[in-house]
C-alpha positions in Angstrom: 28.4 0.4 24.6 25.7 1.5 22.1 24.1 -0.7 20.1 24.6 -0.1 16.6 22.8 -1.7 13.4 24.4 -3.5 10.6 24.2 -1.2 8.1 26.5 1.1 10.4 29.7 -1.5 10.5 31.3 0.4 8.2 31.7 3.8 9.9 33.7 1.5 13.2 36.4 -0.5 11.3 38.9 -1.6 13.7 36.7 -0.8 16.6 34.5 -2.8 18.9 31.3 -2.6 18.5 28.0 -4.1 20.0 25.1 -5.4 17.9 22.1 -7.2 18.2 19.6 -9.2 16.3 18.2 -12.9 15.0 20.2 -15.8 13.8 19.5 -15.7 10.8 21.9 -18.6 9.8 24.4 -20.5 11.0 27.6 -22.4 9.7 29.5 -24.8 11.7 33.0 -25.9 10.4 35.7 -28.0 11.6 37.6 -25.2 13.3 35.3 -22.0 12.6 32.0 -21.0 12.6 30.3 -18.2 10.9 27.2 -16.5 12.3 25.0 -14.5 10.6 23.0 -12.3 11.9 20.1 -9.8 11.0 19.0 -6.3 12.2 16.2 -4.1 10.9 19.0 -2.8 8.5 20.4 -6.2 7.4 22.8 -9.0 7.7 26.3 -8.8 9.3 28.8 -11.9 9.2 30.5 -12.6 12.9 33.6 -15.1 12.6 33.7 -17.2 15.6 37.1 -19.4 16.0 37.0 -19.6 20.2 35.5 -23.0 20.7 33.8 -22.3 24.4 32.0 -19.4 21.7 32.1 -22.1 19.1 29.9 -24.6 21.2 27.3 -21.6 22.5 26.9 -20.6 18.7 26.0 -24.4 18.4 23.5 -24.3 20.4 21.6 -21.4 18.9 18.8 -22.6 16.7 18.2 -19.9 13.5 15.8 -17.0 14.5 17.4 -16.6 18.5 17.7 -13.4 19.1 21.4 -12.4 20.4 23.6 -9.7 21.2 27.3 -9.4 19.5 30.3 -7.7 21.2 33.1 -8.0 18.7 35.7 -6.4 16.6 35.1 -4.6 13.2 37.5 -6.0 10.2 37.3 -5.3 6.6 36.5 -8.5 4.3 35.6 -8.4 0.6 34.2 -11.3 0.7 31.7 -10.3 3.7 28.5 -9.2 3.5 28.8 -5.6 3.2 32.4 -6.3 3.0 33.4 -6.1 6.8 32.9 -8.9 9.5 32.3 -9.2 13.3 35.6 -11.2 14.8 36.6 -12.0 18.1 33.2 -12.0 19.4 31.2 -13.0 22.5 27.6 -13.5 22.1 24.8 -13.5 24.4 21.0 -14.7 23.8 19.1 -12.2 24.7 15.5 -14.4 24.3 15.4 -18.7 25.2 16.0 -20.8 22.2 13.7 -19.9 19.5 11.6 -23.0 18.1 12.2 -23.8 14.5 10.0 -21.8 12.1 7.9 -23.6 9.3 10.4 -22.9 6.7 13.9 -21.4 6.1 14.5 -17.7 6.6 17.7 -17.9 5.2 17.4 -19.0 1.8 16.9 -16.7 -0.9 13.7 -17.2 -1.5 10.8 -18.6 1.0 9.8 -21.9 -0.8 6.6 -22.2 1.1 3.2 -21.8 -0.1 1.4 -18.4 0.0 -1.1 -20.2 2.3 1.5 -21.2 4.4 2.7 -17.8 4.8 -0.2 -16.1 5.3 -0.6 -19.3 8.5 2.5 -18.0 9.7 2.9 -14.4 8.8 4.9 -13.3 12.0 7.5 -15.2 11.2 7.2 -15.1 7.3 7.5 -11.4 7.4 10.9 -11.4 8.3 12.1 -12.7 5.5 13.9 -9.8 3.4 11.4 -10.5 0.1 8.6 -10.6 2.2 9.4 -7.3 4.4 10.9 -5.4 1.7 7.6 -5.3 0.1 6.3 -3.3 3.1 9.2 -1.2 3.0 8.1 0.1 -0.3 4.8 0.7 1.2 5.6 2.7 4.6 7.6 4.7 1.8 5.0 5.3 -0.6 2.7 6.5 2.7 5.6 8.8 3.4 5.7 10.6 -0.2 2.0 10.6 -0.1 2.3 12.7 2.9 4.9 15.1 2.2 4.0 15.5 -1.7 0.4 16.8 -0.5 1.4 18.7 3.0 4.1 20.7 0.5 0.5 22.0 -1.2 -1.3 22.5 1.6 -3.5 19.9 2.3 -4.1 18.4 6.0 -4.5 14.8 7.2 -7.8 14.2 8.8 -9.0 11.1 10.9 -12.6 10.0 10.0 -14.5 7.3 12.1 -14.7 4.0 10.8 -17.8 3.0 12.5 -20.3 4.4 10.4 -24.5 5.0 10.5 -25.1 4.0 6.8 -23.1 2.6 4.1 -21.4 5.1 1.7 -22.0 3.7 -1.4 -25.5 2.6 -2.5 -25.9 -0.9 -3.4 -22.2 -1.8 -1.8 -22.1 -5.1 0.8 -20.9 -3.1 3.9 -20.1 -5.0 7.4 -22.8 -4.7 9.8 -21.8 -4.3 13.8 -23.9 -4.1 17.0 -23.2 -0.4 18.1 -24.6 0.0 21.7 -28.0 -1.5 20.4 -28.6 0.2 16.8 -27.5 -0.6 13.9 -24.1 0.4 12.1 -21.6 -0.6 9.5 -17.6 -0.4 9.0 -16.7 2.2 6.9 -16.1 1.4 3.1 -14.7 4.8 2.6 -14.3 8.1 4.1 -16.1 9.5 1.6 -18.8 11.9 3.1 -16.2 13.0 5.8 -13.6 13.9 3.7 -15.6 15.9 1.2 -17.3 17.2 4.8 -13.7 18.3 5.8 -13.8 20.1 2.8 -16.2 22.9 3.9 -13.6 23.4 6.6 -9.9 23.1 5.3 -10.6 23.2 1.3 -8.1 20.7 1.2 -7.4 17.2 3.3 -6.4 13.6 2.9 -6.5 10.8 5.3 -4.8 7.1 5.5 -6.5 4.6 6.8 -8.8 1.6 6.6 -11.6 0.8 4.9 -13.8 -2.3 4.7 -15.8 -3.8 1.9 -18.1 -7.3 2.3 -17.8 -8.2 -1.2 -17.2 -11.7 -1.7 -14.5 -11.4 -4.3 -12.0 -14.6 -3.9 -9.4 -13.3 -6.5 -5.6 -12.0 -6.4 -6.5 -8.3 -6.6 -8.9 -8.0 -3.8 -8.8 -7.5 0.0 -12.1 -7.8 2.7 -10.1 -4.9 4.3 -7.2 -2.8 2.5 -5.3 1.0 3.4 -6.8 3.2 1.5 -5.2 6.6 0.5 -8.0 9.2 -0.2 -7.7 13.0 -1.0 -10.2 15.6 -1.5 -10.0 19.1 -2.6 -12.0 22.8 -2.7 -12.5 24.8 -5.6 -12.0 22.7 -8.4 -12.9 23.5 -12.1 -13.6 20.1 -13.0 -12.5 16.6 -12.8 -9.2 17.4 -14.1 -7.8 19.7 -11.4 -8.5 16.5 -9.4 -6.4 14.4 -12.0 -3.6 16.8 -12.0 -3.1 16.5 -8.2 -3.5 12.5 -8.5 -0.1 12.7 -10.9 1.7 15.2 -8.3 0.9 12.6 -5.5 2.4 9.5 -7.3 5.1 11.1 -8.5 6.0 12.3 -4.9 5.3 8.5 -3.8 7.4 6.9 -6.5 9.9 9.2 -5.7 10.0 8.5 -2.2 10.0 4.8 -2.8 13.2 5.4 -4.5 14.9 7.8 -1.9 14.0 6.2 1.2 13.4 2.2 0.0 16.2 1.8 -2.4 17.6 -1.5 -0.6 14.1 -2.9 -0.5 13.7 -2.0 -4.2 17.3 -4.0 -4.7 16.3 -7.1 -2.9 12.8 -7.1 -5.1 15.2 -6.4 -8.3 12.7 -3.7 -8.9 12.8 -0.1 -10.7 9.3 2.6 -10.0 8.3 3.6 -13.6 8.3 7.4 -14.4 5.4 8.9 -13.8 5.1 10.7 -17.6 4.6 14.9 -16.5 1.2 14.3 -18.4 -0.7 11.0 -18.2 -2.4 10.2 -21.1 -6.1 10.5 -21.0 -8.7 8.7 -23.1 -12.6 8.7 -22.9 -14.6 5.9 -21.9 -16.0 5.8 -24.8 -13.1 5.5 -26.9 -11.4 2.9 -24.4 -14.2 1.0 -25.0 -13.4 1.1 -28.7 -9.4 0.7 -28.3 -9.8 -2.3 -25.9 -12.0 -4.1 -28.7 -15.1 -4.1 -26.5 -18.7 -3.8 -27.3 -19.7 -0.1 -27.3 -22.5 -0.8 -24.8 -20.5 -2.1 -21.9 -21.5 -0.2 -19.0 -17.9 -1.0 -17.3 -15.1 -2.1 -18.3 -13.8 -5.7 -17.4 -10.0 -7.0 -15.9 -9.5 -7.5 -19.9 -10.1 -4.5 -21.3 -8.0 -2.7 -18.2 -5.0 -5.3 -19.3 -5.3 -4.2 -23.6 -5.8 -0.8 -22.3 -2.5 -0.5 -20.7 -0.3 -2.7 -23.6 -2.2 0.5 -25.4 -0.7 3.1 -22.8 2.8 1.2 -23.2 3.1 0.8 -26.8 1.1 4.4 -28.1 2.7 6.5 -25.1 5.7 4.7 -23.5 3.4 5.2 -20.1 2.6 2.7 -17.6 0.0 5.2 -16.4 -3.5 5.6 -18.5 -6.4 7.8 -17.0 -9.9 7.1 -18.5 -12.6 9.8 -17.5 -16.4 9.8 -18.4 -17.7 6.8 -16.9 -21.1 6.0 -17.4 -23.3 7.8 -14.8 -24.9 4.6 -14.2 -21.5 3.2 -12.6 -20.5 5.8 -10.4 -21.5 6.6 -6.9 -25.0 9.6 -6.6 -22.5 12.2 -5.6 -20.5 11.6 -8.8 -21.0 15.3 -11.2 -22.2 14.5 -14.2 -20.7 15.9 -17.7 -22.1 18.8 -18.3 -21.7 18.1 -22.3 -22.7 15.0 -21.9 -25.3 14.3 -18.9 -25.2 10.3 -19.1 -21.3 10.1 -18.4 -19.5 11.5 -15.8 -16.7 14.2 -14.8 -15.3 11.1 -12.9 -11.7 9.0 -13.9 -10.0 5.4 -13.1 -6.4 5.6 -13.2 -5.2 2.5 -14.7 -1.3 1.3 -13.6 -0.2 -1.0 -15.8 -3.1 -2.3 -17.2 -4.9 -2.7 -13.5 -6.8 -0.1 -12.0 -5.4 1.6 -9.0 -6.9 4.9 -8.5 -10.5 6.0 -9.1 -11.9 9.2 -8.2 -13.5 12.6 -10.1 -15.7 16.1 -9.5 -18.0 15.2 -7.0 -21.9 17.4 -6.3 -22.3 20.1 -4.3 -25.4 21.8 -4.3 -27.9 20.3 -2.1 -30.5 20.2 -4.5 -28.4 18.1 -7.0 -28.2 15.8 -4.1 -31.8 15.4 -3.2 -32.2 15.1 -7.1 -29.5 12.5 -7.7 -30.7 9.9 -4.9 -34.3 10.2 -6.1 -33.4 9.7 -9.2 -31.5 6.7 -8.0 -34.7 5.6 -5.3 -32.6 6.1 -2.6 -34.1 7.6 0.3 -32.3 10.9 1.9 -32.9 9.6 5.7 -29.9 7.6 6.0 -27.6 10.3 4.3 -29.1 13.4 6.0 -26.3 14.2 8.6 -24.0 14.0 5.1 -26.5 16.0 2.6 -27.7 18.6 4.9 -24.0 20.1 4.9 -24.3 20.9 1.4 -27.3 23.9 2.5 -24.4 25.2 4.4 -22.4 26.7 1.3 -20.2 23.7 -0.5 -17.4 24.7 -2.9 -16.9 23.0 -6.3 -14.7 20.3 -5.3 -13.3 16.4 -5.7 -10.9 13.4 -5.3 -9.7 10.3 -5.5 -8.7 7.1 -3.1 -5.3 5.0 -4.0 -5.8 1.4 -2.8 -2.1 1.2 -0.9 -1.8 -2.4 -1.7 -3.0 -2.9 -5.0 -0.5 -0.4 -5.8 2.6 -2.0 -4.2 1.7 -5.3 -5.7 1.6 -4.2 -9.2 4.9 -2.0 -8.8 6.9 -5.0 -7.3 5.5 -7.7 -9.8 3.7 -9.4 -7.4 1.3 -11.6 -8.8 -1.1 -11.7 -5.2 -2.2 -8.5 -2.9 -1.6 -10.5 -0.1 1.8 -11.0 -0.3 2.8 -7.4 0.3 -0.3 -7.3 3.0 1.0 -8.3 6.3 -2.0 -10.1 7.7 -4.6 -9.9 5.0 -8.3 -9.9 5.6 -10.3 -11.7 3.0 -12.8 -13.9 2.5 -11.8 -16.7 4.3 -9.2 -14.9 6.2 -9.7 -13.9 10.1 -6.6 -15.1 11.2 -3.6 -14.6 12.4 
């Protein structure tokens, strides 16, 4: 007999069926016993009244995982409104030890900490998994919005020669006796890949040493970059950005809808046209001084209550960073040389996305880093492509997490990370 998931009950009422899964909980009455049990798809409710059955149920701590012959019956009152009866059940793993906290109540009432000690187990519960549901599924529309336009997935080392970004704490590593770093990006190799298939993305990891200790930041996080040929400007680059999470918010919705239920969440529309402002004038609508060479977790937060309350969008780009801010392959505004043709993308009030036009002449590369002091050594595998006949072209990276966080409410990245690496994080 195949075994069947909960979620499929429905389709073999009046039939026997077989199904397997965890104990998820357990209820032992005078004269009945109800056992609940859960599958990648769910929970289905088996009605034991045999008491030899009875007694084996008994002595089946939560989280055993067991396999249900039994009858399908229609009951309301169910979960799903059908239930398992008649049933014999057989562990299929010893008795499992009792986990640090309840998987079967509602909500985990253990500290994040706590968790994060005991992710494998912590995982399973649905609030904590259905936040990585939403994330496989965004990674899914990501993929599918940009292969519809032609772009192709790449896979770029992560061990790396030099860092990509000047002035950024990178991870060093032994490599064979010389020198080399985890990859903070896949910056020069997408923009590379560029020269070869005008149009590629890639989803993977990328590291950063920073010593940040706050709720928005990861030591390691999935990063979802794109790059693109024979671009006008910045906002060619912008427009595919809005394609992409449309695609992803859409497939969060199609293929994560029960996950999005359990979260009692609802994906904002992503508006046909983001709004836009300059840095400049953000600077001015967020009340901040009109020097500020960045702009702070503050001025991201009054920035999007402006998006929301001037546009009805939960979505704000802001282009024309300061030069000074932006990476040495960053093109500058043409009109307006000390800002750039680069963009964040704000999601509600946080930034999510940033990316823009990048260089591609060589010489505006050997004049950017010695403008900047940098040496062109360390970059010369990367700068000597750009001899070989570059296209206009740009991108952008999506930090995966960051986004599912803000779009489930949560108020730390690591609770929709599985096993975060941060700061003071190796383990498990």
């Amino acid at each position: 007999m195949q075994r069947i998931l909960s979620d499929q009950l429905t389709r073999h009422t009046g039939r026997t069926v077989r199904i397997s899964g965890w104990v998820h909980r357990r209820r032992l009455l005078k004269s009945v016993a109800f056992l609940i049990v859960r599958d990648a798809a769910g929970l289905a409710q088996v009605v034991v009244t045999d008491p030899v059955v009875r007694a084996e149920v008994a002595a089946l701590p939560e989280e055993t995982v067991v396999e249900v012959v039994a009858t399908v019956v229609a009951n309301a009152a169910a979960p799903g409104g059908l239930e398992l009866t008649d049933p014999t059940v057989r562990p299929l793993s010893p008795p499992a030890a009792p986990p640090p906290f309840d998987l079967y109540r509602p909500e985990l009432a253990a500290t994040l900490p706590t968790q994060l000690d005991h992710a494998p187990v912590a995982l399973r519960h649905p609030t904590r998994s259905a936040a990585l549901r939403i994330s496989a599924a965004a990674v899914a529309g990501f993929r599918a919005t940009l292969d519809a336009r032609r772009f192709v997935e790449i896979h770029t080392p992560k061990v790396v020669a030099s860092s990509t970004e000047s002035g950024a704490n990178v991870f060093a590593l032994d490599w064979f006796g010389r020198p080399a770093y985890l990859a903070q990006s896949p910056q020069f190799y997408k923009q590379l890949m560029v020269g070869v298939f005008e149009r590629v993305y890639e989803v993977g990891p990328v590291f950063r040493a920073e010593p940040h200790d706050t709720v928005r930041h990861l030591a390691q996080y999935t990063s979802l970059d794109v790059e693109l040929g024979f671009v006008t400007d910045h906002r060619d680059v912008m427009a595919v950005l809005r394609d992409a999470l449309a695609g992803m918010l859409d497939a969060v919705g199609d293929r994560a809808a029960g996950a999005l239920a359990t979260l009692g969440v609802t994906p904002p529309p992503v508006p046909a046209q983001i709004p836009a402002v300059h840095f400049t004038d953000a600077l001015r609508i967020a009340g901040a001084s009109a020097d500020e060479p960045d702009l702070a977790p503050a001025h991201e937060r009054a920035l999007g209550e402006w998006a929301r309350r001037e546009h009805g969008s939960e979505f704000l780009f802001v282009t024309g960073y300061p030069m000074a801010k932006r990476p040495f392959y960053t093109h500058p505004d043409p009109a307006r040389p000390g800002h750039s043709n680069g963009f964040d993308l704000l999601f509600r009030g946080l930034e999510l996305v940033t990316g823009g036009q990048r260089l591609h002449r060589h010489a505006d590369y050997l004049a950017a880093l010695a403008a900047r002091g940098e040496p062109v050594e360390p970059y010369a595998g990367y700068v000597d492509a750009f001899r070989h006949g570059m296209p206009p072209h740009g991108g952008f990276a999506i930090g995966l997490e960051r986004l599912v966080a803000r779009l489930t409410g949560a108020p730390n990245i690591r609770e929709v990370t599985p096993f975060p690496r941060d700061l003071h994080r190796l383990t498990p």
